[in-house]
SENU-530354 format. One line per field, with one value per residue: residue number from 0; z, y, x of N, C-alpha, C, O in turn; chain. Coordinates in steps of 0.2 Angstrom, whole numbers, plus 2048, in hexadecimal, padded with zeros to 3 digits. Layout:
! residues N
i	[NUM	...]
nzz	[Z	...]
nyy	[Y	...]
nxx	[X	...]
cazz	[Z	...]
cayy	[Y	...]
caxx	[X	...]
czz	[Z	...]
cyy	[Y	...]
cxx	[X	...]
ozz	[Z	...]
oyy	[Y	...]
oxx	[X	...]
ch	[A	...]
END
This chain:
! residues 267
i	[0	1	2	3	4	5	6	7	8	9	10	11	12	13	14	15	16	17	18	19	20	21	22	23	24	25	26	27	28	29	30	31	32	33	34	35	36	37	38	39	40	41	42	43	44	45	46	47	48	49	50	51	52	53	54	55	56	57	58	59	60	61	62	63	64	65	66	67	68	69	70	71	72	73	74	75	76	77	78	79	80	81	82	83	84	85	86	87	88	89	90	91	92	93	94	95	96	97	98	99	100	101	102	103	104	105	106	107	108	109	110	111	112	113	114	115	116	117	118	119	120	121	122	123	124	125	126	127	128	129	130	131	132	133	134	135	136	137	138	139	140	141	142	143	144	145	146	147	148	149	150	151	152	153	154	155	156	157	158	159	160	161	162	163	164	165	166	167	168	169	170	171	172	173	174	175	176	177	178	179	180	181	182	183	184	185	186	187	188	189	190	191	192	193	194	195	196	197	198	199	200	201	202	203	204	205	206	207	208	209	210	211	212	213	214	215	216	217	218	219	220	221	222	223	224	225	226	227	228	229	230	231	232	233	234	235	236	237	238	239	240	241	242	243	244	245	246	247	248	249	250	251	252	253	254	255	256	257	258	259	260	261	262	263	264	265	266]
nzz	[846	836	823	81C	824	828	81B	81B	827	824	817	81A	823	819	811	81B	81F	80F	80E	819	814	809	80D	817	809	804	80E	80F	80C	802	807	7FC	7F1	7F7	7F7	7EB	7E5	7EC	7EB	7F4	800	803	812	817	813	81E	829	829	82C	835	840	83E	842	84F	854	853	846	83B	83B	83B	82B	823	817	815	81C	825	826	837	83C	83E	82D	82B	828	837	83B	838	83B	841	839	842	84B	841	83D	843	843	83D	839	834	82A	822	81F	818	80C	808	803	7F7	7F0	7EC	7E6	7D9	7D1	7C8	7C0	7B9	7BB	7BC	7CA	7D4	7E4	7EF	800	80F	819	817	80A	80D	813	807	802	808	807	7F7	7FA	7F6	7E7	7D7	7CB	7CB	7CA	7D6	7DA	7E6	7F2	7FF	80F	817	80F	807	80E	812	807	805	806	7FD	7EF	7E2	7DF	7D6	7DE	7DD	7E4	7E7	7EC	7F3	800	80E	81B	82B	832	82C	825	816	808	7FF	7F2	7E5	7E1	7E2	7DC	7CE	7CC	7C7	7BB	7AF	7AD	7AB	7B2	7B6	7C0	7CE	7E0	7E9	7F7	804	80B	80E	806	7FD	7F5	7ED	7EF	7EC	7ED	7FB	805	814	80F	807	7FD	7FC	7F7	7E8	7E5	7E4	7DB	7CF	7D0	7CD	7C0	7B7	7B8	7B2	7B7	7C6	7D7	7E2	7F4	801	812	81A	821	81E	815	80F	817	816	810	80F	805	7F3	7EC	7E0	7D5	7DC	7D0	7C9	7CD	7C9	7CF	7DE	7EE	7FB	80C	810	818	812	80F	807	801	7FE	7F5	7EA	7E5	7E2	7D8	7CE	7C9	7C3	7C8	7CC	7D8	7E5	7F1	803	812	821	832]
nyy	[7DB	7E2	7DC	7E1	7E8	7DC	7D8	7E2	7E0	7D2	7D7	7E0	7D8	7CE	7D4	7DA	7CE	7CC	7D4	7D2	7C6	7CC	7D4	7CA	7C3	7CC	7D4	7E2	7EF	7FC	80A	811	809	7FE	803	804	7F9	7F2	7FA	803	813	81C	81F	816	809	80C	80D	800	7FC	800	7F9	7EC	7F1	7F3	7E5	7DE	7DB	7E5	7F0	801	80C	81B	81E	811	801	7F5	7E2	7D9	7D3	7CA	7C8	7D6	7E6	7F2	7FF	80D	810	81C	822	822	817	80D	80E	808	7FA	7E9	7ED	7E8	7DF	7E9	7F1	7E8	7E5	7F2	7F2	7EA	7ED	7FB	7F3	7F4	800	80A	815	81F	81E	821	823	820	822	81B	823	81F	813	805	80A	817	812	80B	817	81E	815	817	824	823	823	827	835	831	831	837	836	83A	83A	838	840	83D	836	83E	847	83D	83C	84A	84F	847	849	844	841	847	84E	84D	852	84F	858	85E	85C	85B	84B	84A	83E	836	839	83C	844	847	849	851	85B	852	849	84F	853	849	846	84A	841	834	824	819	810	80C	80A	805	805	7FA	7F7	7EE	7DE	7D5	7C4	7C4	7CE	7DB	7E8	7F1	800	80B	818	822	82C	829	81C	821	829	822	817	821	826	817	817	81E	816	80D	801	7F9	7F6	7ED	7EE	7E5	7E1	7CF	7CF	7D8	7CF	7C9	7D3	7E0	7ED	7FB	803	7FF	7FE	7F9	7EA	7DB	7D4	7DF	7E0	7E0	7DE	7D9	7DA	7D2	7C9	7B7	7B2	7B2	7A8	798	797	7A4	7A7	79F	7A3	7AD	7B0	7A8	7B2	7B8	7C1	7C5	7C1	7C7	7C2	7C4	7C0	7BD	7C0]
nxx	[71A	71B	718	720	72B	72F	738	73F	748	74C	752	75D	764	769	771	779	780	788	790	799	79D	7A3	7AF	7B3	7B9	7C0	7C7	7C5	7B8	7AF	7A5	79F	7A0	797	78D	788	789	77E	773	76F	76F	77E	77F	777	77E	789	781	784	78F	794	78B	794	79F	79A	796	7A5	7A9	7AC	7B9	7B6	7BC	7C2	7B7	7B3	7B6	7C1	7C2	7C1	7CB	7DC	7E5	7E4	7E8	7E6	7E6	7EF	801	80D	819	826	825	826	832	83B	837	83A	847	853	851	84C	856	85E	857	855	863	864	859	862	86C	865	866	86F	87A	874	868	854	84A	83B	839	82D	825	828	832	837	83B	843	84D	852	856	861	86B	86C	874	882	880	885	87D	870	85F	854	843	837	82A	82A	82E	83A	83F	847	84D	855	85E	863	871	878	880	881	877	867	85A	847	839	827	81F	80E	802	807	807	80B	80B	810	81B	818	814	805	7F7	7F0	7F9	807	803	801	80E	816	812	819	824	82D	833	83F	83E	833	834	82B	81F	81C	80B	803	801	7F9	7F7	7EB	7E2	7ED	7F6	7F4	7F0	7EB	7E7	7DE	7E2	7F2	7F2	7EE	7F9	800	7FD	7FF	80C	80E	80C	813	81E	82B	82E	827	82C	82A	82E	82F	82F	82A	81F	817	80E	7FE	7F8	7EB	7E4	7D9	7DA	7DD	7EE	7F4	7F2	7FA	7FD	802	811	821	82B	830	83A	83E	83C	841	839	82D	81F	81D	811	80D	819	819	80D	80F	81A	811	80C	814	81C	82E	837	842	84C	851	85B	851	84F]
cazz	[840	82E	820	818	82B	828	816	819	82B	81F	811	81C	825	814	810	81E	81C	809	811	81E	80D	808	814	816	803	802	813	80D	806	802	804	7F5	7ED	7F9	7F7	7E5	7E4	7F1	7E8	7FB	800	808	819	819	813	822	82F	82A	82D	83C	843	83E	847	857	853	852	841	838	83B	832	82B	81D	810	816	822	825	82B	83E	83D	839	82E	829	82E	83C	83B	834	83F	841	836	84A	84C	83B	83A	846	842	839	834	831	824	81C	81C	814	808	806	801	7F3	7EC	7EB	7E0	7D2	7CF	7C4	7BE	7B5	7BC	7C1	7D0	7D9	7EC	7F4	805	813	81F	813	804	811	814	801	800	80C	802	7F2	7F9	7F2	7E0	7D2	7C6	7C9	7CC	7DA	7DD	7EB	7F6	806	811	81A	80B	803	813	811	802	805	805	7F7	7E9	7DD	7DF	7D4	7E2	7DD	7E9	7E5	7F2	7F6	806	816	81E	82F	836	826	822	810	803	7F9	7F1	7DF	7DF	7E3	7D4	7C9	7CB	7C3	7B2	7A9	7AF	7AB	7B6	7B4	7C6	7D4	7E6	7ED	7FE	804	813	811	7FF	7FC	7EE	7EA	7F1	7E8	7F2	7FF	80B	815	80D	7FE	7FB	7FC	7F2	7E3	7E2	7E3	7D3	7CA	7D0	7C9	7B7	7B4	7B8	7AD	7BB	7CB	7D9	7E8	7FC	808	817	818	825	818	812	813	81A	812	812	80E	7FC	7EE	7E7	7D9	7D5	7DA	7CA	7C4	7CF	7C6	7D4	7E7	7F4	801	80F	80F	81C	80E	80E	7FF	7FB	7F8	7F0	7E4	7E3	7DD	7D1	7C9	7C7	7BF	7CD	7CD	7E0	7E8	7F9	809	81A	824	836]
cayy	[7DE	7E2	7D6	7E6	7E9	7D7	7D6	7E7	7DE	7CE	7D9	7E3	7D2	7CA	7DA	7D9	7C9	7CA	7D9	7CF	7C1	7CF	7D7	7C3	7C1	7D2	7D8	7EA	7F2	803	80E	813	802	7F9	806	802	7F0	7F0	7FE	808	818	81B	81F	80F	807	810	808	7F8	7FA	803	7F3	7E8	7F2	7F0	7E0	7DE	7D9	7E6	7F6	807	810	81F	81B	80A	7FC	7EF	7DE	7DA	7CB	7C9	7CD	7DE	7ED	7F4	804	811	812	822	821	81D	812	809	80D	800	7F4	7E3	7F1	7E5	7DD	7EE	7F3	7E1	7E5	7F6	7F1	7E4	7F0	7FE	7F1	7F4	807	80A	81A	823	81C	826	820	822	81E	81C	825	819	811	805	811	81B	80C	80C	821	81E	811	81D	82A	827	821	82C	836	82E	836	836	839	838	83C	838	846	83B	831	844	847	838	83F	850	850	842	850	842	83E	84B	84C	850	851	851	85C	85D	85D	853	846	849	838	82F	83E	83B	848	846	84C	853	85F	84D	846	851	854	845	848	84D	83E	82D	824	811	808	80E	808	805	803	7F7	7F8	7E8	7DA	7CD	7C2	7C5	7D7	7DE	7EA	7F6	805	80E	81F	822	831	826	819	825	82E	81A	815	823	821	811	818	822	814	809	7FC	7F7	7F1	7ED	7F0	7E5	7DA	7C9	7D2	7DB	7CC	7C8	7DA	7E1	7F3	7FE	805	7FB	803	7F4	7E3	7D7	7D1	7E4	7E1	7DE	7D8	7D7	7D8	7D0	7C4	7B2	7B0	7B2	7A2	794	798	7AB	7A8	79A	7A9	7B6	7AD	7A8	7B9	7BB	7C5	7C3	7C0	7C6	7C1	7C4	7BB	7BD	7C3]
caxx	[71E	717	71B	725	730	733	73C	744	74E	74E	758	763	768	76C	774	780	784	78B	794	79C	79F	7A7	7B2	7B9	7BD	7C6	7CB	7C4	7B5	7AE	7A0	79C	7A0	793	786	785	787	777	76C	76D	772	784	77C	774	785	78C	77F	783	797	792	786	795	7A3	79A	799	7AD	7AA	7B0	7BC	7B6	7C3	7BE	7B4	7B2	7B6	7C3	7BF	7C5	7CF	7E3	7ED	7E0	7EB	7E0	7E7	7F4	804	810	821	82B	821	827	839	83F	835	83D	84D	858	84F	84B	85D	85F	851	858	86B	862	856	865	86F	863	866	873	87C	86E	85E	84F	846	835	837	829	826	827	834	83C	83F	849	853	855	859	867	86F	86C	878	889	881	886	879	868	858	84C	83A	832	823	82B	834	83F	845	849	851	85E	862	865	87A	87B	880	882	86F	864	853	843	833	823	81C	809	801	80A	806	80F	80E	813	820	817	810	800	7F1	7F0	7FF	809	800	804	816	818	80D	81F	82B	82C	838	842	83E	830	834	825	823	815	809	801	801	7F4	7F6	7E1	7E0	7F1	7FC	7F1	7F1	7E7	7E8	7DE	7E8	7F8	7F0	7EE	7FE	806	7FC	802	813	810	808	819	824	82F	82E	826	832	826	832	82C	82F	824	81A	813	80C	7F6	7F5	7E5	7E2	7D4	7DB	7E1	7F2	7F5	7F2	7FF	803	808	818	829	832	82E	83D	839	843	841	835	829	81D	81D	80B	810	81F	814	808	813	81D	80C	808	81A	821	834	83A	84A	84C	856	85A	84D	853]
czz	[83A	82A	81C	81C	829	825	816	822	827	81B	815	820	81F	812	813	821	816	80D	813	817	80B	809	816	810	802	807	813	80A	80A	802	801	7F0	7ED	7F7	7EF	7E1	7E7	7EE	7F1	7FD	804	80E	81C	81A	81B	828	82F	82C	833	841	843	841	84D	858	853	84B	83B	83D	838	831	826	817	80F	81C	821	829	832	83F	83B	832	82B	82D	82F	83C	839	83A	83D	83E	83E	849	847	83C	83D	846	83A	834	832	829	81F	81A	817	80B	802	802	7F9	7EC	7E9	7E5	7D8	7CD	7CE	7C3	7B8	7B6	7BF	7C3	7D2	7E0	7EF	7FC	808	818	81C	80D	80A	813	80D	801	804	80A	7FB	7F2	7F5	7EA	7DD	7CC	7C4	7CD	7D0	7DB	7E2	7F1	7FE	80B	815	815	807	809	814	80B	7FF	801	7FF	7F1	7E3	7DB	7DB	7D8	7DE	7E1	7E7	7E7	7F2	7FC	80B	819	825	831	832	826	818	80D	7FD	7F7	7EA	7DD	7E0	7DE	7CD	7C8	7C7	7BC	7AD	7A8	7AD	7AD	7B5	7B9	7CC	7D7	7E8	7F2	800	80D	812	806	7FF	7F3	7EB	7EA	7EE	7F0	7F5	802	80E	813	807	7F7	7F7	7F5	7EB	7E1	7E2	7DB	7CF	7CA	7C9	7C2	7B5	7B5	7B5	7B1	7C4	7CF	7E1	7EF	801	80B	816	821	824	814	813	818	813	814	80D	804	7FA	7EC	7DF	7DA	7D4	7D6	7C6	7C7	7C9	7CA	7DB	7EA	7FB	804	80F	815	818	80E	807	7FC	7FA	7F5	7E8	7E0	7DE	7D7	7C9	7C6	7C2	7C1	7D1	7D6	7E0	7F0	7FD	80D	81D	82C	83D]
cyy	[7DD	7DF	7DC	7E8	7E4	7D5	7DD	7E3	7D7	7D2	7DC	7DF	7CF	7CF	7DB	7D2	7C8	7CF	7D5	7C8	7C5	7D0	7CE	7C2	7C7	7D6	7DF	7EA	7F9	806	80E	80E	7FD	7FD	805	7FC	7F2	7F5	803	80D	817	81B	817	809	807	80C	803	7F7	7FC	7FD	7EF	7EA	7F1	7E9	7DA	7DA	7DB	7ED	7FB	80B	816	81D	814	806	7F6	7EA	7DC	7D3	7CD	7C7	7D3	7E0	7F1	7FA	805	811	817	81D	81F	819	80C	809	80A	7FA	7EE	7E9	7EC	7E2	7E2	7F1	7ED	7E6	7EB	7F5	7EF	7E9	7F6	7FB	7F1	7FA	808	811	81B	823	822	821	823	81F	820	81F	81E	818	80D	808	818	819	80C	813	81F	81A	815	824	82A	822	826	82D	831	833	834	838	835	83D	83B	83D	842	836	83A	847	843	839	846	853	84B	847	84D	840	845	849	84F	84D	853	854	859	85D	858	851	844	842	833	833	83D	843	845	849	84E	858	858	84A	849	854	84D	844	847	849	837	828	81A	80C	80E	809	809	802	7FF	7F5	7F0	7E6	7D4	7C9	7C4	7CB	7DC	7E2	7F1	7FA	805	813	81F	827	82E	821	81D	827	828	81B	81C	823	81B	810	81C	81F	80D	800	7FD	7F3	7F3	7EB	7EB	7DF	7D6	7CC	7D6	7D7	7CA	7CD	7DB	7E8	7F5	7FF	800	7FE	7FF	7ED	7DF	7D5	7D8	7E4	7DE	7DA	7DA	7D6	7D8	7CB	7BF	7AF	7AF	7A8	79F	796	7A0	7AC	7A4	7A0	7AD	7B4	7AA	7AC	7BC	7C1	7C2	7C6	7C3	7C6	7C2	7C2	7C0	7BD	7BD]
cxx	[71B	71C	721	72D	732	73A	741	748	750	756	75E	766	76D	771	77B	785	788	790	79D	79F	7A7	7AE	7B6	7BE	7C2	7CA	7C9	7BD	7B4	7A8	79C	79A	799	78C	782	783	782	773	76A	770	77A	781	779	779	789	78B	780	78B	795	791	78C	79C	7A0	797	79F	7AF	7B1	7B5	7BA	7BB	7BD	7BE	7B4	7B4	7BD	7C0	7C4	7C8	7D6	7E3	7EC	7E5	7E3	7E0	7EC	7FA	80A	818	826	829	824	82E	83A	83E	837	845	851	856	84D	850	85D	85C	854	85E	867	85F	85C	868	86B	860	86D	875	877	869	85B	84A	83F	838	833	827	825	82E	83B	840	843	84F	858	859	862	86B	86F	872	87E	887	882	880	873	863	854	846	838	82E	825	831	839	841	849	84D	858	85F	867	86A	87A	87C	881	87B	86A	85B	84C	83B	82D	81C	815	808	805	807	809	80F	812	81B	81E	813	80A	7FB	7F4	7F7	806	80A	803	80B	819	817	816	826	829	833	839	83D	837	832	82D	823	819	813	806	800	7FD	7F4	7ED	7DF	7E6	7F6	7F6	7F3	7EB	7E5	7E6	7E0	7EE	7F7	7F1	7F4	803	804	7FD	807	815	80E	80F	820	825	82B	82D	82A	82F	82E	82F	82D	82A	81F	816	80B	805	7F6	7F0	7E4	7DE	7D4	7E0	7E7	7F2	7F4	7F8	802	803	80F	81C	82A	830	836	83B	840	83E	83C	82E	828	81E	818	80B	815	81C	811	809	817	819	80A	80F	81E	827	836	840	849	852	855	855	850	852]
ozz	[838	82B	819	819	827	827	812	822	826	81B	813	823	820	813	810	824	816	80F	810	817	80B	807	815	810	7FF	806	818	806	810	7FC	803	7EB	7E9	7F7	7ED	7DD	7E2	7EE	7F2	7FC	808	810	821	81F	81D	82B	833	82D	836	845	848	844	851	85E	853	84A	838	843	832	835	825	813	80A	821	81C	82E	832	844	837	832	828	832	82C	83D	838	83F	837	840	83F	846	849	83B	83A	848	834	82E	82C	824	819	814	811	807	7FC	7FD	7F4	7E7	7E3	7E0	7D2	7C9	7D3	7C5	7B2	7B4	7C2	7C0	7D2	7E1	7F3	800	806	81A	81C	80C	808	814	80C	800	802	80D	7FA	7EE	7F2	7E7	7E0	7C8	7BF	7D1	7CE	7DE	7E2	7F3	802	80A	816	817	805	808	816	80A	7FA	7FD	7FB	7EF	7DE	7D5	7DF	7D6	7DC	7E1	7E5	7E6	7F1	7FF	80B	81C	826	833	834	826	814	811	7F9	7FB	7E8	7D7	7DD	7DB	7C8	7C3	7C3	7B8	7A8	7A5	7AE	7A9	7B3	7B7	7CE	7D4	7E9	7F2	7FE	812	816	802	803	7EE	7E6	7E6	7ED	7F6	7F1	803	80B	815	802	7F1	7F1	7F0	7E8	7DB	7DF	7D6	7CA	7C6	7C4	7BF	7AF	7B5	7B4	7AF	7C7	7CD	7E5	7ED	805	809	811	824	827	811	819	81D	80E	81A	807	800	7FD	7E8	7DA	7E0	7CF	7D6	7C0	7C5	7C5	7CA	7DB	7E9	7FE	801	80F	814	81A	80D	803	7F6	7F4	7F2	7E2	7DA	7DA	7D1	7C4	7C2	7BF	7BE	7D6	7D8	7DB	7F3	7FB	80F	81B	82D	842]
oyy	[7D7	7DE	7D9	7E9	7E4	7D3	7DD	7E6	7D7	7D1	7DA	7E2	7CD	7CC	7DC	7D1	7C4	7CC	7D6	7C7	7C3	7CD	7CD	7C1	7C6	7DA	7E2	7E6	7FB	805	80C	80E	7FA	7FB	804	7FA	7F4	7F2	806	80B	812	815	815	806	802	809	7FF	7F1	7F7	7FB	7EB	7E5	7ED	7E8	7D4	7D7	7D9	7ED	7FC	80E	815	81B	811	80A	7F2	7EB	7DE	7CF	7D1	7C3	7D5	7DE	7F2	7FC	801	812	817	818	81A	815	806	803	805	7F6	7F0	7EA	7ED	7E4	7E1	7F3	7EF	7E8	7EB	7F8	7F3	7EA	7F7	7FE	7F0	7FB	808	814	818	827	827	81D	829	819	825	81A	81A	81D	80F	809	81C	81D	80D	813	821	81C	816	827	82F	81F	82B	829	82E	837	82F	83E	82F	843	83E	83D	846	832	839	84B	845	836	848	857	84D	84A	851	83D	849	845	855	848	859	853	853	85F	852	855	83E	841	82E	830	83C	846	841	84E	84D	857	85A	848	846	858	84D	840	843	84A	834	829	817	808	813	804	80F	7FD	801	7F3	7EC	7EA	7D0	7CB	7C6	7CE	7E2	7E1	7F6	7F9	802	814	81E	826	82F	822	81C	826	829	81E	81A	820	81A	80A	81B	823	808	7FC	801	7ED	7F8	7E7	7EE	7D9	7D8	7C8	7D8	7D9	7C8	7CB	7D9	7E9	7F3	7FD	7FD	803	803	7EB	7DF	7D3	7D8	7E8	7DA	7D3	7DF	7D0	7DB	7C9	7C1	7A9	7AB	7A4	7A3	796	7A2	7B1	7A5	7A1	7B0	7B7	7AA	7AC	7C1	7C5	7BF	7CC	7C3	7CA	7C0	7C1	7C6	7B9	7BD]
oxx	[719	722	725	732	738	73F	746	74D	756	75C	763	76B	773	777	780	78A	78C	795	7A2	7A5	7AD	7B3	7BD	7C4	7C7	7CE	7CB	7BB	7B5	7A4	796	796	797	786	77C	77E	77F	76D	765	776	77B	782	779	779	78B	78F	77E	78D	794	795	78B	79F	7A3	796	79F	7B5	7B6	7B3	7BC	7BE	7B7	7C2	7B5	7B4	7BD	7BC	7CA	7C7	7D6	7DF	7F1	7E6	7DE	7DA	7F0	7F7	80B	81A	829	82C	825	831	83C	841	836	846	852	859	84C	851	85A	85F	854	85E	869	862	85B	868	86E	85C	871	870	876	864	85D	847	83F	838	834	828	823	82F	841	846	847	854	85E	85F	868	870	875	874	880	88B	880	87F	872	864	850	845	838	82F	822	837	83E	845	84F	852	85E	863	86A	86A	87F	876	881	87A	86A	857	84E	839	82C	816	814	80C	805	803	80A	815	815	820	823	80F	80C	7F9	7FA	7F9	80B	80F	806	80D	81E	81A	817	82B	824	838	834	839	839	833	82B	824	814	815	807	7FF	7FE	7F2	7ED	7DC	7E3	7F8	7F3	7F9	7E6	7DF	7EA	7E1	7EF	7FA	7F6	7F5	809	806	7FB	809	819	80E	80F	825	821	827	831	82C	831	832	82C	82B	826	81C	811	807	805	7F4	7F1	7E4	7DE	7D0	7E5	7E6	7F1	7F5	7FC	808	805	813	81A	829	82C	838	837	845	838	83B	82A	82C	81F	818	808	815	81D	812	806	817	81B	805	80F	821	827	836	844	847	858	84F	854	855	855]
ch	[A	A	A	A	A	A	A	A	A	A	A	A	A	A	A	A	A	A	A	A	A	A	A	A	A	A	A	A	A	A	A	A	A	A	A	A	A	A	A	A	A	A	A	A	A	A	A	A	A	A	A	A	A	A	A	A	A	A	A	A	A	A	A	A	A	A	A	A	A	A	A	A	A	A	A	A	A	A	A	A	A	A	A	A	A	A	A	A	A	A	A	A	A	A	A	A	A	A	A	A	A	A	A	A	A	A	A	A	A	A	A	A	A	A	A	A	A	A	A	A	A	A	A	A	A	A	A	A	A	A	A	A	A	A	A	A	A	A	A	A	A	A	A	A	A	A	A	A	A	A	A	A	A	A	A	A	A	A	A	A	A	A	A	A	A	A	A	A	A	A	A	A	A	A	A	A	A	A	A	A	A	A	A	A	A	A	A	A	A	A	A	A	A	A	A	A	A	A	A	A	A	A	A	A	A	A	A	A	A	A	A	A	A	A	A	A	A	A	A	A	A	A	A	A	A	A	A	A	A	A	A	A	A	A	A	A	A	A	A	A	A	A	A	A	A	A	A	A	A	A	A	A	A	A	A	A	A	A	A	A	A	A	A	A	A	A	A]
END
């Protein structure tokens, strides 16, 4: 092997070791992100997620990789698949989050599982406004005649029952609303509130650019999930409902970040 072979499997060793550095400290990286830090093409990028998926280092998802250990979500799961899981604590969750919508609010509810929890507590309020992205939260709202709905269409998402892409986006350009429900696939004090979906990712942060207040949804199983896209940085939350199962060192966490708690029984 030539002294030039050597320092080119040298580099792209050292290479996929920082990688792997990475992928521990964040649960996530990207593509595009790594191709730059490193000075090498995406394709090169590519082969090195590749080398560490077979491996079982990493997972590739689009436009990057997760790493293969718990409590990385490993994949996307279909809306059934969601709605029965931990309900009672989402009804919970739901009841909690409803008591902070008063006669006149306008809301964001996030598509999702527990934001349908929420819609359906939402029906007998009087004269508030809704948006949202998800067709089965605009579905439990259909009959509520005291509820004024607005949906902001885009393309669907059949497994989620979500809408997104730039017509999504821009339905919301002309509104600015009290309270977003934001519905969370996975929360990391260090990595902020994630998804899989860079789609979804986008059409949350502007959500959360044309609302009063941020009011994160989510069981404690939510909690040290890492997914692919960023939506926000945990300390843009307001408030976090969550059940009591929530650890001491993320409850420590989040109130040093100035994220007001409301909790319920845990089941």
């Amino acid at each position: 092997m030539s002294m030039s072979d050597k320092k080119s499997v040298r580099g792209t060793s050292e290479r996929r070791e920082k990688i792997i550095s990475l992928l521990k400290q964040q649960g996530a990286v990207q593509v595009s992100e790594l191709a730059a830090q490193f000075n090498v093409s995406t394709v090169t990028i590519r082969g090195d997620l590749a080398f560490l998926e077979k491996r079982g280092i990493a997972t590739r998802a689009y436009g990057g990789a997760l790493i293969c250990e718990p409590p990385v979500m490993a994949s996307e799961r279909s809306i059934e698949a969601k709605q029965t899981e931990h309900l009672a604590v989402k009804q919970r969750i739901a009841r909690k989050a409803a008591e902070m919508v008063v006669t006149g609010s306008s809301i964001i509810l996030d598509s999702g599982t527990t934001t349908y929890e929420i819609a359906q507590q939402l029906r007998d309020k009087k004269e508030i406004i809704v948006m949202t992205n998800g067709m089965n939260v605009a579905n439990a709202l259909l009959d509520a005649t005291e509820v004024e709905l607005l949906v902001t269409g885009g393309h669907l998402r059949r497994s989620s029952q979500s809408f997104y892409g730039s017509q999504a986006e821009l339905s919301l350009d002309n509104y600015h609303f009290d309270m977003l429900f934001l519905g969370v696939d996975g929360l990391s004090l260090s990595q902020g509130v994630t998804t899989h979906q860079e789609n979804e990712a986008r059409l949350n942060r502007r959500m959360c650019e044309v609302s009063k207040r941020i009011i994160a949804v989510a069981d404690s199983s939510k909690f040290n999930r890492v997914g692919l896209h960023r939506i926000i940085d945990t300390a843009r939350i307001d408030v976090l409902i969550t059940d009591t199962a929530i650890s001491d060192e993320m409850r420590r966490g989040l109130e040093a970040l100035g994220v007001e708690l409301l909790l319920v029984e845990h089941d």
